[in-house]
Every structure is written in C-alpha cells, then in structure tokens.
N, C-alpha and C positions, 0 to 999 in steps of 0.2 A: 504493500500500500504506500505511494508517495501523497506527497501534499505539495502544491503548486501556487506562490504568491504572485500577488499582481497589487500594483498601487491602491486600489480600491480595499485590497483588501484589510478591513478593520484589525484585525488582529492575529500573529500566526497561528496558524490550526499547527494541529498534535497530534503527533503517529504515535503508535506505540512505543517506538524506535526515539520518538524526539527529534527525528530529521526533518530540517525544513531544506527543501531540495533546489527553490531560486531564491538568492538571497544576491539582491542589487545594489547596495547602499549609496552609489554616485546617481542613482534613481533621486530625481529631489522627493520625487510624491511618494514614491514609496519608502523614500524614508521618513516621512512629517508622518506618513499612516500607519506604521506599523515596524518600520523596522529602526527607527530611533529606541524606542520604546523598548525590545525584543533586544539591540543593544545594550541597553542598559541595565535590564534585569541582568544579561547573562554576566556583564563586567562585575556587580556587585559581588556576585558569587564566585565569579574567578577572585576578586582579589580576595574575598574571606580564606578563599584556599591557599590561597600563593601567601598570605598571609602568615598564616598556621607551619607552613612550608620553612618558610625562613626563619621562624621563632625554632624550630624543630631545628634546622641545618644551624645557627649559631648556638646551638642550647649550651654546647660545650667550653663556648668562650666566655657564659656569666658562670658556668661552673668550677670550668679549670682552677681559678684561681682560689677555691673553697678548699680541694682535694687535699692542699698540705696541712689542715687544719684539721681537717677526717682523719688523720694515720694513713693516707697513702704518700709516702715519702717520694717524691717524684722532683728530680732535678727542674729549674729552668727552663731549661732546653726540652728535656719530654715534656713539660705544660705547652710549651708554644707548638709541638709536633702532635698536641690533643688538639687544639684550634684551628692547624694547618691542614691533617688528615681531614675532615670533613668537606674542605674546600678543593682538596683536589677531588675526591669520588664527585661531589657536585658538580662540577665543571664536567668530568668525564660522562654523568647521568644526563647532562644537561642535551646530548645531540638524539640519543633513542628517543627522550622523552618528546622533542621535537617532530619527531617521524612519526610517536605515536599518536599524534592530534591527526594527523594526514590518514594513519591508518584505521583511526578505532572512532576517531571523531572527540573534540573538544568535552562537550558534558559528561561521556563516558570514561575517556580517561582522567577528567578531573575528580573525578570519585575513587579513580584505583588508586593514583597517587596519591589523592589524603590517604585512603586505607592504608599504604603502605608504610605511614610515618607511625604507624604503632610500632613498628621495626625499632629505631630507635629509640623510642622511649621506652622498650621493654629492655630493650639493652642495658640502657644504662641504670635502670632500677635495678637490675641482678651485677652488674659489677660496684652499684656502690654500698649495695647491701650485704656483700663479701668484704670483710675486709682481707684477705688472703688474696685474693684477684692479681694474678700477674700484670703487670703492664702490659704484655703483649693483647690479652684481650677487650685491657682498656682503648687499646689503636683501633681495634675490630667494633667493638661500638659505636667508636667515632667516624668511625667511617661509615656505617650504617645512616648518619645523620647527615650525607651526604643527598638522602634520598629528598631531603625539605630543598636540596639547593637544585635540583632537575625538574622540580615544578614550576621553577619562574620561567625557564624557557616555552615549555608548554603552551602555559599560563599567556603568555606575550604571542607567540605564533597562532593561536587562537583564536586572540581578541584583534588581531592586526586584520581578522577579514571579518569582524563584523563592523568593522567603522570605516567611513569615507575617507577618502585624500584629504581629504580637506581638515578634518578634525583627528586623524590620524597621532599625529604627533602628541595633541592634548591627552585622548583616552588610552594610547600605549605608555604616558607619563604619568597618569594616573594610576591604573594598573598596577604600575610598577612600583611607584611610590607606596601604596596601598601595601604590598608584599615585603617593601625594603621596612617600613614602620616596623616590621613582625623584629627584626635587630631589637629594634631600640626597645621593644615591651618585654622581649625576656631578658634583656641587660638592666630594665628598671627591676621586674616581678622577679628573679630568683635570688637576688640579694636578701629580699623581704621574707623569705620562704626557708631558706637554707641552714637559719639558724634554730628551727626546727628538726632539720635533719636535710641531707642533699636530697636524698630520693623523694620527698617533695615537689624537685626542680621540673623532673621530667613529668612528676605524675598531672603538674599544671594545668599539662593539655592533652590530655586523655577527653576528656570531655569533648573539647574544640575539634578535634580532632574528627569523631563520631560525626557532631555536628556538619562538619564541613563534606563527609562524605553525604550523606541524606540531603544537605541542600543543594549538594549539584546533581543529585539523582533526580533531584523534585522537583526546582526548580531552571535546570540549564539545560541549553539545546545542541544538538549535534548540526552543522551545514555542510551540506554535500557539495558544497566548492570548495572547500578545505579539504578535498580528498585527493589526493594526489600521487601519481605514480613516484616509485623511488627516482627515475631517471632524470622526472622534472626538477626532485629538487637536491639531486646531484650534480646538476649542469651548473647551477653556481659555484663548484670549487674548479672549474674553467675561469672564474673572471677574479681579476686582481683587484677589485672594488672587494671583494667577500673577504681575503687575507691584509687589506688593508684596512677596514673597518673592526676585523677582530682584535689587531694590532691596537686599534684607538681605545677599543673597549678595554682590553687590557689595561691601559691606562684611567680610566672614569670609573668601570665597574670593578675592575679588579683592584684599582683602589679603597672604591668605598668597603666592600666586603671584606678583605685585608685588612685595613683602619681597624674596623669594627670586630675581626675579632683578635688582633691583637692589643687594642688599645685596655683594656681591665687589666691585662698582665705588665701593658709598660706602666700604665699608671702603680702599679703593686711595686715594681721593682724598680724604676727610676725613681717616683715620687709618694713614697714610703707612708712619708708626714702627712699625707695628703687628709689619709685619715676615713676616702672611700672611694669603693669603685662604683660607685650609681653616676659619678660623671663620666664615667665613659659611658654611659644611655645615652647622652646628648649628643656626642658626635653621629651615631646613626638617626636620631632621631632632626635633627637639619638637614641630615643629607636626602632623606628621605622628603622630605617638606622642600626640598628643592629642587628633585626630579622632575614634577610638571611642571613646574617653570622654565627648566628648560626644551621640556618641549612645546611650552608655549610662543616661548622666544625664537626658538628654531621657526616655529607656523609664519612670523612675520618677519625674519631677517635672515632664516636660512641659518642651516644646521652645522657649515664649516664654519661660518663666524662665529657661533658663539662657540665650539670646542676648542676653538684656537686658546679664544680669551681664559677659559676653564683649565687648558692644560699653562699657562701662563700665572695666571692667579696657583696654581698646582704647586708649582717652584717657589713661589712665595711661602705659602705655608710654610714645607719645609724648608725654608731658609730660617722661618722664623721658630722651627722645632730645633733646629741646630742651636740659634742663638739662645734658646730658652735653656739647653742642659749647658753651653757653656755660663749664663750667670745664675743657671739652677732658680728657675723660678716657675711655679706650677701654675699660674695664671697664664702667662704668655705661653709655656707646653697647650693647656687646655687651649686657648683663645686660637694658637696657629693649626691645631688639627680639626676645631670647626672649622676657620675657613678651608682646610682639606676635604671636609667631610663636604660641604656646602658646594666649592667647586665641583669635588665627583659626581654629585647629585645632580647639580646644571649639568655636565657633560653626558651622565648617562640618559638623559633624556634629551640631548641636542644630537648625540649619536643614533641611536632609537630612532630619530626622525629623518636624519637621512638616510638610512638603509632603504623602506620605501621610493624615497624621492630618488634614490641614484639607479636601485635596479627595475622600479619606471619609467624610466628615461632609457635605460636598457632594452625592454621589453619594444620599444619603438611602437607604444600605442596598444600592444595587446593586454588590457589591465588585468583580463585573469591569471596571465601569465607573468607580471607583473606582479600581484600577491601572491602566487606562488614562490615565487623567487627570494621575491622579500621574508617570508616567513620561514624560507630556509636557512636566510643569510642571518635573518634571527636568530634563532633557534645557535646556530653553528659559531654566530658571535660573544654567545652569551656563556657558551659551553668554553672556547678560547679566552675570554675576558676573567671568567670566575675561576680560573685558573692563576690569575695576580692575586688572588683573595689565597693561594697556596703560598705562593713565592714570598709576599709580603711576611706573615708571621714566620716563614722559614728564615728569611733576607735576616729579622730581628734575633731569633734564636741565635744565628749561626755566630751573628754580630758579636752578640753580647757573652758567648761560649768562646769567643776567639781573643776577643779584644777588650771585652767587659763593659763595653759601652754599645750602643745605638747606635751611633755618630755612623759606620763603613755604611751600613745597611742605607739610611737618610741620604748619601750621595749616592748613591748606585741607585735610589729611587729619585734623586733629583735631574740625575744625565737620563733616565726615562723620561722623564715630562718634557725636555729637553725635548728628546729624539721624536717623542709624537709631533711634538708642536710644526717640526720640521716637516714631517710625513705627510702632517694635515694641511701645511700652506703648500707644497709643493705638489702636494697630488691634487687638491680642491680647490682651494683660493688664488691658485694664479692660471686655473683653465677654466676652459667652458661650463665643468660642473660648479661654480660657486654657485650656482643656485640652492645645493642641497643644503 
C-alpha cells in the first residue's frame, strides 16, 4: 500500500509502514499545506533522539573524572583514553549509520539506534558496580558509548530531505544544536548524581532512552526519497569537495566534541583550585547555542565566509588558552575555551550548510540527486570530523604524559586552525564557489 501527496493535500496520510512516498519541499504549496508541518513534527523527534545520543556518547567524560575517587586507580592518561575511546567508535559508527536512513528509512532506524544506547548504559553500570573491573573492560564500555555518537549522522542525513534549500541551513542547525545540548546536560546532571554513587550517572537515562524509542515509532515518518542505492551515494568519494569538507569539519566539529570531552579533566588537572567541574557544562552548552547561528549566517552570507572567520576566531582562543597557563589564571582558561566552544558551534553549522549548496551546484540542477549526494557527504563528514573529538583528548593525554603540561598539544591544534583557514580560502573564497 503506498500513499501519494499532492499540494492540496491537508495532511500526510499513514501507511502502516509510515512511508510517505512524494515528498517535494521546494513545492511552495505543498509545503505551506502539509509538508512544513510533517517537517517539523519529525525534526522535534529526531533531535529528542540525537539528543539522548550524545548525553549517552559523552557520559564518560562527566564520569571519568569521578573514577579516582570510586577506588578505580587509573593514571591521567587512561582517564583521557576513557573520553577519547568513545569518540573514535563514534566517528567510525557514524558512516553505517548514515546508509542506514537510505536503507531502512529515517523513523525506523531512529528507534533502533535509541534502542541501542541501552548498550552503554548497561555497561557501565556493571563495571562501576565491580570494583575488581580491569581497565581493559573499562575501554570496552566506553567504546560501546560510541553508539550515542553515530546517531547524529543519521539524525542530520534524515532531516537534510525533509526541509527546502532555502531553510536548509537553519533546521540542519537546529537539529544539531538540539543533539550537541545533550554535552552540556550530562556534564551539568552527573556531577549532581555521583555523589550518591557513579552508577546513578548512567542509570539517568534509562528512562529517556525508552522514551525516545516509542516516540519515533509513534510519532516519525519514513520518505521514500531518502532511499537510495549504495552507488548513489558512493559516487561522492569521487569529488574532492566531500575530502575537503570533512577536513573542515574536522576542524569545527571535531573541535567542539574534543573540547567537551576533554575539558572536566583539564579543568581537574590544570586548575585544581578551581574547586568544580560543572564549568566545563558551559563550554558545550555555547557551542551548542551557536550552531544555528551559524547556519543562519551561512543562509545570508554564505557558508565559506563565515568558516573562514570561525577557524580565525579558533586560533585566538587558543592563543588565549596558552597565555592563560603561562600566568595561570582560570578565568581567562574558562573565558578562551568559550570562545573555542562558540566558534566550533558557528562553524559547524556554516559547514553543515555548505555541503548542500556545493554538491547542488554539482548535481547541475538535478535536486534529487543533489540531496542524495549531500546527505552522503553528511553522513561521511560527520563520521571524518568526530574523529578530532578522538585526536583532541589523545593530543592532551599524550601532552601532559610526555611533557607535563598542555602547552605541545594547544600548538599542534593551533597550526590546525591554521591549515583549514588556508584550505577554506583557497578552495572557496577565491573561486566561483564563494557562494557556498
């Protein structure tokens, strides 16, 4: 049984299946009568998911830094390899999960992947309720919490073909912002919970969790333009816009995610006195509040200018994280990793919006072909980029194991912001694509 829209039509009908089989959104009428409306439910529900996603994939960076106060005696350097492991399986989750909206359909796989985040939170209840628990199972845990970091790709390749060209940039910043908050709530809520006991931390979102699978069974919809042979959207690792975009993201998203889950433990270990880690909530909690901004800004100025300006502002920060441990002052620490956090936010949504716009222009007028591409190039970006969310807390461990200080790690991420800045004016802003 299919079901067939047309502009008049008031409301989408409902298959068993939850497919709706024509979905036009650069339609003006049929977007004003039904498929604004049909957008918006299903976005509310992806981000409650992608939401829960991401509180799940950082669980381990408001924890880690509890663990030596449990009786698990755990160096430095294994805390930041508990933070780090989750962000690589993410990154690596993040390209199947992408394929799997094309193959199973959006509402359908948004329900398996919340199901799937009971995984981790059963994990880490039984290793923190052993205290005998080798390290090596505490890695396997954490890696299991990789599974919250491969729903944001999903999540984003999804919602990229229910919304028009036109407002594209705003509702895939939205979205994402939506899913990035999920940081900042369990770096606020497992501080408050833990002195209770840790396995509190995970059990948080047991509840949310259930939740978020039932409402996308109940509420979200599957689109049959979002189905897509593997070939289609394989032929974007042919174009050098797909390896130059994940390059960028690298830099904005693998930022933010990095920041956020190393910053509770530089906070513990550089700045002792500080007295708490609930300020490291705040750095993800900006960055996330300034992801639609950036894709808003991208809507009307185009999406190389304003990365440029983000990877620019980027170097600043860390210049100003550098100057902060040489006169050792935790207000200028705090104050230069917001505007880090708040740059990455603007960029991962100025980045975000040019993917569409550049492999649009690619497609040479064919738009479905054209949202295919794009929500490959997503999906593929996102999985490349949250891979800095690995590097970063490794770059800091390795730093601080070697040298005793931060400092190696902070320029080897400052000759990054460097090197994109460069990538982004010379492949974007001085050709025919500054549009993007």
């Amino acid at each position: 049984m299919t079901t067939t829209l047309t502009a008049a039509t008031p409301a989408p009908p409902r298959t068993r299946g939850r497919w709706i089989t024509d979905w036009d959104p650069e339609d003006a009428g049929f977007w004003a009568a039904t498929g604004r409306r049909t957008a918006r439910r299903n976005l509310v529900f992806s981000i409650f998911a992608e939401h829960i996603g991401f509180s799940i994939w950082l669980l381990w960076s408001a924890v880690a830094v509890s663990l030596p106060a449990a009786g698990f005696a755990f160096s430095v350097d294994q805390l930041f390899w508990l933070v780090a492991v989750p962000n690589l399986v993410g990154s690596v989750m993040r390209i199947p999960y992408t394929a799997a909206v094309a193959r199973f359909g959006g509402r359908n796989w948004t329900a398996v992947s919340a199901a799937l985040l009971l995984v981790p939170i059963g994990s880490m209840v039984w290793c923190v309720t052993h205290p005998g628990t080798p390290y090596w199972l505490f890695l396997v845990a954490a890696a299991t919490a990789g599974f919250g970091g491969g729903n944001f790709a999903s999540s984003m390749a999804n919602i990229s073909y229910f919304y028009p060209e036109r407002s594209k940039g705003a509702a895939l910043g939205v979205n994402a912002a939506g899913g990035n908050i999920g940081v900042a709530v369990v770096q606020f809520a497992v501080p408050l919970v833990v002195g209770f006991g840790i396995v509190y931390a995970p059990l948080l979102w047991l509840v949310p969790v259930v939740l978020a699978v039932a409402c996308a069974l109940l509420f979200m919809d599957n689109l049959a333009v979002a189905r897509a042979d593997l070939s289609a959207q394989l032929s974007v690792l042919r174009s050098r816009h797909t390896w130059v975009m994940s390059w960028l993201y690298i830099g904005t998203f693998g930022s933010f995610i990095g920041y956020s889950a190393a910053l509770p433990l530089l906070i513990k270990s550089q700045f002792p006195e500080s007295g708490s880690v609930f300020y490291a909530a705040l750095g993800p909690l900006v960055g996330s509040l300034s992801r639609p901004v950036g894709g808003w800004l991208s809507d009307r100025v185009g999406g190389a200018r304003v990365t440029a300006v983000t990877f620019l502002t980027m170097a600043f920060g860390v210049t100003g994280v550098l100057v902060s441990l040489d006169v050792h002052t935790f207000g200028l620490f705090l104050g230069s990793f917001l505007v880090l956090f708040v740059a990455s936010g603007v960029g991962n949504g100025s980045t975000y919006r040019m993917i569409p716009a550049i492999f649009g222009a690619e497609a040479g007028g064919d738009a479905a072909l054209g949202r295919t591409r794009a929500a490959a190039v997503i999906g593929l970006a996102s999985a490349v980029g949250a891979f800095g969310g690995f590097l970063i807390p490794r770059g800091f461990g390795m730093s601080i194991a070697h040298t005793g200080s931060i400092t190696s790690a902070l320029l080897v991420f400052l000759c990054g912001y460097a090197l994109c800045l460069a990538i982004t004016w010379r492949t974007y802003l001085r050709t025919a694509l500054a549009f993007v």
